[in-house]
N, C-alpha and C positions, 0 to 999 in steps of 0.2 A: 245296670251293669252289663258290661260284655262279656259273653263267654270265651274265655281264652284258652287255647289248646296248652298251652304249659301250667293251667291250673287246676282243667277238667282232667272225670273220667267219663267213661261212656258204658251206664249200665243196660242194658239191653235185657228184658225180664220177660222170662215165660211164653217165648213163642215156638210154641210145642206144634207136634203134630195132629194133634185130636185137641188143641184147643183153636187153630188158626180156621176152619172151615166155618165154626159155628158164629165166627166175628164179623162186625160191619166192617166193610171194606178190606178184605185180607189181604187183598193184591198190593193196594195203597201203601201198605202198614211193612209187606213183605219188600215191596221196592224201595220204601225211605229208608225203613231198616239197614237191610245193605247198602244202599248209600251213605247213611251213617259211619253204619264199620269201615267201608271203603275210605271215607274222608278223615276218621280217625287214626289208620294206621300210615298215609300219607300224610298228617298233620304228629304225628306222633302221640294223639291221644291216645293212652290204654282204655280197656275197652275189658268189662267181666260181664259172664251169660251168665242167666241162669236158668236150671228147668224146676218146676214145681210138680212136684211126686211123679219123676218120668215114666213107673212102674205103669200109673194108672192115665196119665196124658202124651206121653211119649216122649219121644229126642226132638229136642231144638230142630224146628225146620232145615234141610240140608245147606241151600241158599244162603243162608243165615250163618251156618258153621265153613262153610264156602269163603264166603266174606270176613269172615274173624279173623284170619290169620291165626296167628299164636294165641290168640284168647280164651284163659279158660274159663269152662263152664264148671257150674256150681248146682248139687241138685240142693234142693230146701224142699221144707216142709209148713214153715213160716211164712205168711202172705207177706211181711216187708224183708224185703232182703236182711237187714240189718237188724233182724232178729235169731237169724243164722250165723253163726260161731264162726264157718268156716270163712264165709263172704266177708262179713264185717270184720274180721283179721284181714282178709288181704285188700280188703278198698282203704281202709286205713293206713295199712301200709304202703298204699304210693303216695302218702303227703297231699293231697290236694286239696283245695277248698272248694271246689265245686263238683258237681254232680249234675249230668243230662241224660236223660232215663227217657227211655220207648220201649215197647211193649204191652205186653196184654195179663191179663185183663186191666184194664184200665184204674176202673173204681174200687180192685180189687187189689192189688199184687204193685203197681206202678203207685197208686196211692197213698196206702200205707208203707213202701217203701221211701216216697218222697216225703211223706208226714214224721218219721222217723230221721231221714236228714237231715231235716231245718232243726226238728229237737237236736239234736246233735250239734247243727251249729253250723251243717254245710249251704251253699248257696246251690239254690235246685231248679233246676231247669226242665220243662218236661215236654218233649216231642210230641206235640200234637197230631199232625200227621201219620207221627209213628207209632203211634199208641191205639189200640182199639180194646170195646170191650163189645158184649153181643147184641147190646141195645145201644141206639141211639142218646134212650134218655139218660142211661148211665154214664158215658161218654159226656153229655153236658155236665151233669152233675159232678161228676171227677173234676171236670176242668172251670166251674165254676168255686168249685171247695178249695182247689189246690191255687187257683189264683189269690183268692180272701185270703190266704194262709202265705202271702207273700212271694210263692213257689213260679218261677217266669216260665210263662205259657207259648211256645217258641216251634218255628214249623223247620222244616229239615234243610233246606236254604237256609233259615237264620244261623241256625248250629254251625253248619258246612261253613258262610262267608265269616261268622265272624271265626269262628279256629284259624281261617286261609291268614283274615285279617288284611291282605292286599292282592293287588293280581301280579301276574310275570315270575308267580317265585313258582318253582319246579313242581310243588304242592298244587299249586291252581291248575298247571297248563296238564299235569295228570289227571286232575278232576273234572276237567269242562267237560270230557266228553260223555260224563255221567251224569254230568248234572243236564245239560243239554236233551239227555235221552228224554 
Protein backbone atom coordinates (compact mmCIF):
# COMPACT_ATOMS: atom_id res chain seq x y z
CA UNK A 1 0.00 0.00 0.00
CA UNK A 2 1.02 3.69 -0.53
CA UNK A 3 1.55 6.11 1.82
CA UNK A 4 -0.81 8.82 1.10
CA UNK A 5 -0.44 12.33 2.56
CA UNK A 6 -4.38 12.74 3.13
CA UNK A 7 -4.29 9.59 5.07
CA UNK A 8 -0.93 9.90 7.03
CA UNK A 9 0.35 11.39 10.19
CA UNK A 10 3.94 11.95 10.75
CA UNK A 11 5.08 10.85 14.39
CA UNK A 12 8.48 11.95 14.84
CA UNK A 13 9.57 10.25 18.70
CA UNK A 14 12.24 11.07 20.99
CA UNK A 15 14.82 13.05 19.44
CA UNK A 16 16.13 14.80 22.35
CA UNK A 17 19.21 16.19 23.18
CA UNK A 18 21.23 13.88 25.33
CA UNK A 19 19.73 11.02 23.46
CA UNK A 20 20.92 12.09 19.73
CA UNK A 21 24.96 11.93 20.42
CA UNK A 22 24.87 8.49 21.86
CA UNK A 23 22.96 7.03 18.36
CA UNK A 24 24.37 5.31 15.18
CA UNK A 25 24.42 7.82 12.61
CA UNK A 26 22.76 11.16 14.34
CA UNK A 27 23.42 13.41 11.46
CA UNK A 28 21.60 10.79 8.94
CA UNK A 29 18.67 10.42 11.32
CA UNK A 30 18.71 14.59 12.17
CA UNK A 31 18.79 15.30 8.15
CA UNK A 32 15.77 12.82 7.15
CA UNK A 33 14.13 14.02 10.02
CA UNK A 34 13.78 17.47 8.92
CA UNK A 35 13.20 16.41 5.60
CA UNK A 36 10.39 14.54 6.75
CA UNK A 37 8.63 17.62 8.62
CA UNK A 38 9.64 19.81 5.85
CA UNK A 39 7.76 17.47 3.22
CA UNK A 40 4.85 16.96 5.53
CA UNK A 41 3.84 20.53 6.18
CA UNK A 42 4.21 21.24 2.28
CA UNK A 43 2.20 18.07 1.56
CA UNK A 44 -0.16 18.97 4.40
CA UNK A 45 0.71 15.92 6.57
CA UNK A 46 0.27 16.75 10.44
CA UNK A 47 3.03 15.93 11.93
CA UNK A 48 3.10 15.28 16.36
CA UNK A 49 6.70 15.28 18.56
CA UNK A 50 7.37 13.80 21.20
CA UNK A 51 9.92 14.00 24.03
CA UNK A 52 10.39 11.17 26.58
CA UNK A 53 11.06 12.41 30.30
CA UNK A 54 12.67 15.87 28.88
CA UNK A 55 13.72 16.61 32.70
CA UNK A 56 16.22 13.80 32.30
CA UNK A 57 17.00 13.57 28.26
CA UNK A 58 16.28 16.99 27.19
CA UNK A 59 14.21 19.37 24.43
CA UNK A 60 13.64 17.89 21.11
CA UNK A 61 16.64 18.77 19.04
CA UNK A 62 16.35 22.47 17.80
CA UNK A 63 16.66 21.56 14.00
CA UNK A 64 14.03 19.35 14.50
CA UNK A 65 11.41 22.04 16.29
CA UNK A 66 12.85 24.39 13.32
CA UNK A 67 11.38 22.11 10.90
CA UNK A 68 7.88 21.38 12.59
CA UNK A 69 6.22 24.36 11.95
CA UNK A 70 3.21 24.41 14.19
CA UNK A 71 3.60 20.94 15.61
CA UNK A 72 3.19 20.04 18.70
CA UNK A 73 5.25 18.46 21.04
CA UNK A 74 4.13 15.86 23.62
CA UNK A 75 6.27 14.85 26.69
CA UNK A 76 5.60 10.98 27.77
CA UNK A 77 6.68 8.89 30.06
CA UNK A 78 5.52 5.62 28.08
CA UNK A 79 7.84 4.03 25.55
CA UNK A 80 4.86 3.80 22.95
CA UNK A 81 3.37 6.92 22.21
CA UNK A 82 0.07 5.54 22.38
CA UNK A 83 0.22 4.56 25.84
CA UNK A 84 0.21 8.36 26.60
CA UNK A 85 -3.46 10.01 27.29
CA UNK A 86 -2.41 13.11 26.03
CA UNK A 87 -0.81 11.81 22.42
CA UNK A 88 -3.21 9.18 21.70
CA UNK A 89 -6.25 11.82 22.04
CA UNK A 90 -4.83 14.05 19.68
CA UNK A 91 -3.34 11.38 16.74
CA UNK A 92 -6.83 9.94 17.02
CA UNK A 93 -8.28 13.06 16.55
CA UNK A 94 -7.01 13.81 12.94
CA UNK A 95 -8.89 10.70 11.61
CA UNK A 96 -6.26 8.94 9.88
CA UNK A 97 -5.49 5.57 8.98
CA UNK A 98 -2.02 5.62 8.69
CA UNK A 99 1.04 6.32 10.76
CA UNK A 100 4.96 6.99 9.57
CA UNK A 101 7.16 7.22 12.62
CA UNK A 102 11.14 8.25 12.83
CA UNK A 103 12.96 8.67 15.61
CA UNK A 104 14.92 7.25 18.26
CA UNK A 105 15.32 4.99 19.95
CA UNK A 106 14.48 2.70 17.61
CA UNK A 107 13.89 -0.87 19.49
CA UNK A 108 12.69 1.09 22.00
CA UNK A 109 10.09 4.17 21.84
CA UNK A 110 9.64 3.89 17.68
CA UNK A 111 8.71 0.18 18.40
CA UNK A 112 6.57 -0.25 20.83
CA UNK A 113 4.96 2.71 19.52
CA UNK A 114 4.44 1.08 16.05
CA UNK A 115 3.47 -2.27 17.79
CA UNK A 116 0.68 -0.60 19.52
CA UNK A 117 -0.75 1.00 16.09
CA UNK A 118 -1.20 -2.09 14.10
CA UNK A 119 -2.98 -3.23 17.58
CA UNK A 120 -5.00 -0.54 17.21
CA UNK A 121 -5.77 -1.07 13.65
CA UNK A 122 -3.56 1.77 12.02
CA UNK A 123 -1.37 0.99 8.91
CA UNK A 124 2.39 1.73 10.08
CA UNK A 125 5.12 2.77 8.22
CA UNK A 126 8.50 3.39 9.80
CA UNK A 127 11.44 5.53 8.64
CA UNK A 128 14.30 3.64 8.33
CA UNK A 129 16.67 6.20 7.63
CA UNK A 130 15.03 8.24 10.09
CA UNK A 131 15.19 6.13 12.90
CA UNK A 132 18.23 5.16 15.05
CA UNK A 133 19.02 3.53 18.16
CA UNK A 134 22.70 3.08 19.77
CA UNK A 135 23.61 -0.06 18.34
CA UNK A 136 23.60 -1.46 15.20
CA UNK A 137 22.29 -4.67 16.31
CA UNK A 138 19.26 -3.06 17.71
CA UNK A 139 18.55 -1.11 14.73
CA UNK A 140 18.34 -4.64 12.84
CA UNK A 141 16.39 -6.19 15.17
CA UNK A 142 13.71 -3.43 15.40
CA UNK A 143 13.44 -3.47 11.69
CA UNK A 144 13.39 -7.13 11.36
CA UNK A 145 10.45 -7.53 14.25
CA UNK A 146 8.62 -4.55 12.92
CA UNK A 147 8.61 -6.02 9.29
CA UNK A 148 7.34 -9.89 10.49
CA UNK A 149 4.57 -7.73 12.26
CA UNK A 150 3.41 -6.37 8.87
CA UNK A 151 4.75 -2.68 9.81
CA UNK A 152 6.23 -1.15 5.95
CA UNK A 153 9.93 -0.53 6.36
CA UNK A 154 10.32 2.71 4.14
CA UNK A 155 13.45 5.26 3.66
CA UNK A 156 12.76 9.12 3.56
CA UNK A 157 12.52 9.33 -0.33
CA UNK A 158 9.74 6.68 -0.09
CA UNK A 159 7.68 8.66 2.40
CA UNK A 160 8.46 12.19 0.60
CA UNK A 161 7.61 10.85 -3.30
CA UNK A 162 4.73 8.90 -2.42
CA UNK A 163 2.90 11.97 -0.01
CA UNK A 164 4.07 14.35 -3.51
CA UNK A 165 2.41 11.37 -5.44
CA UNK A 166 3.42 13.29 -8.84
CA UNK A 167 5.98 16.01 -9.99
CA UNK A 168 5.12 19.81 -11.30
CA UNK A 169 2.66 20.33 -8.30
CA UNK A 170 3.94 23.43 -6.24
CA UNK A 171 4.51 20.58 -3.37
CA UNK A 172 7.42 18.95 -5.51
CA UNK A 173 9.09 22.03 -7.09
CA UNK A 174 9.38 23.46 -3.18
CA UNK A 175 10.94 20.09 -2.10
CA UNK A 176 13.56 19.27 -4.87
CA UNK A 177 15.73 21.43 -3.55
CA UNK A 178 15.96 19.35 -0.26
CA UNK A 179 15.62 16.57 -1.38
CA UNK A 180 18.61 17.15 -3.90
CA UNK A 181 20.80 18.40 -1.04
Amino acid sequence: MLIRATDSVLVVIDIQEKLVPAMQAPARTLKNTTLLLTAAQACHVPALITEQYPEGLGATMPQIISASGSSRVFEKIHFSCMEDQDFSYAFKQLNRRQAVLAGMEAHICVMQTAASLIEDGYEVFVVADATASRTLESERACITRLSAMGIGIVTTEMAVFEWLGKAGTPAFKSLLPHIKH
